[in-house]
C-alpha positions as a LaTeX table, in Angstrom:
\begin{tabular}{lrrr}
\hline
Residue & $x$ (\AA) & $y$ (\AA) & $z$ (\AA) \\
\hline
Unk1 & 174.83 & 78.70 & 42.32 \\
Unk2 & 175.59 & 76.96 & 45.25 \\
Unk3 & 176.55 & 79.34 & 47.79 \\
Unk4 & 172.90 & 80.70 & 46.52 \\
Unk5 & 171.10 & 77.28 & 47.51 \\
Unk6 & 172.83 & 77.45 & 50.67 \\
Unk7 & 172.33 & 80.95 & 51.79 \\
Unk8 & 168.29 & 79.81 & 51.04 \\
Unk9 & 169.13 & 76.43 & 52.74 \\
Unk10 & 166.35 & 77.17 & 55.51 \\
Unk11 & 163.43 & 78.35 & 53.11 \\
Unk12 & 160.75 & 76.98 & 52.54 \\
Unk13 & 160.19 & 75.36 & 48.78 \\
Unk14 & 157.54 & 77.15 & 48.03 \\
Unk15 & 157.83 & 81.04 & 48.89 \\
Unk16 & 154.54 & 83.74 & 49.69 \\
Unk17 & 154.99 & 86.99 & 47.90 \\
Unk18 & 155.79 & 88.29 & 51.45 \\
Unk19 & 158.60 & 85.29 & 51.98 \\
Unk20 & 160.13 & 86.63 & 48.53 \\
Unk21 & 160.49 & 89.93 & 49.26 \\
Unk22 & 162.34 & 89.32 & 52.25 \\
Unk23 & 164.73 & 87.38 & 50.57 \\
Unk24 & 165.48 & 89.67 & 48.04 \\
Unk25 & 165.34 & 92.62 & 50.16 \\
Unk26 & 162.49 & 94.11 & 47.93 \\
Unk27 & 158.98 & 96.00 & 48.29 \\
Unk28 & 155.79 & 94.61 & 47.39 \\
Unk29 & 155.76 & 96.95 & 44.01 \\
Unk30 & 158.94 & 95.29 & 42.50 \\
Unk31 & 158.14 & 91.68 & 43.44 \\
Unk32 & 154.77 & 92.19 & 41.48 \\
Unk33 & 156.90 & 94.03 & 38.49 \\
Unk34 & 158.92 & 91.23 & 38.56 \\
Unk35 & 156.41 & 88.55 & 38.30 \\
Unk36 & 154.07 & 91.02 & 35.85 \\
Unk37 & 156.98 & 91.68 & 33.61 \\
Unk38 & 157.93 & 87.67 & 33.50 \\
Unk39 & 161.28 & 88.18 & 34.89 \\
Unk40 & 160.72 & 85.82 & 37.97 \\
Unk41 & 158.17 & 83.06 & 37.89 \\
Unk42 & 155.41 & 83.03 & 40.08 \\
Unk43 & 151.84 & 80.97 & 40.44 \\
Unk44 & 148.59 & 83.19 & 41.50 \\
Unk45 & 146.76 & 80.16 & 43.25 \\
Unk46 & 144.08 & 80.45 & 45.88 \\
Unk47 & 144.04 & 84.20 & 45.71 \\
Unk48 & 147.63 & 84.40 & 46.91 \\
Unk49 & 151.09 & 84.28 & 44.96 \\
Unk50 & 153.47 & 81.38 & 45.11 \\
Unk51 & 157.31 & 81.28 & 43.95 \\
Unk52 & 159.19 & 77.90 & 44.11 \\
Unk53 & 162.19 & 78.17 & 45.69 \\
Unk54 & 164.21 & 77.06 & 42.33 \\
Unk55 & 162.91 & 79.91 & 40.54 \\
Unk56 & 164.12 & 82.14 & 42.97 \\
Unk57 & 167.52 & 80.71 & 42.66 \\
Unk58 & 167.46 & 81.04 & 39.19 \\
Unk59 & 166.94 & 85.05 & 38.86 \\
Unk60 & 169.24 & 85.59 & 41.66 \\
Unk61 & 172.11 & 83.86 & 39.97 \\
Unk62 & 170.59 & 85.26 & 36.66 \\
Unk63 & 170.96 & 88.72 & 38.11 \\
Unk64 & 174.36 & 88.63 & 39.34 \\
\hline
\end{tabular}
């Protein structure tokens, strides 16, 4: 887990849907799957999605 949080050491703590994908080197159609399908937590506020940065730690080590 910590190689993760340091490998993300220069992100922001709270990630766009945009910001996500580029971390996890996915499209736009698999973020939203992920998110839709409750396997990575995000927050739809002011018309935009949101991912904290620990949740994004989480399903990567989750997914390893």
């Amino acid at each position: 887990m910590m190689e993760v949080q340091n490998m993300l050491d220069n992100t922001p703590d709270t990630l766009t849907l945009k910001e996500l994908q580029k971390v996890l080197k996915i499209g736009k159609n698999t973020a939203l799957r992920l998110v839709h399908e409750d396997i990575i937590t995000g927050h739809w506020i002011a018309g935009k999605w949101l991912f904290l940065k620990e949740d994004v730690i989480e399903y990567i080590c989750n997914s390893r």
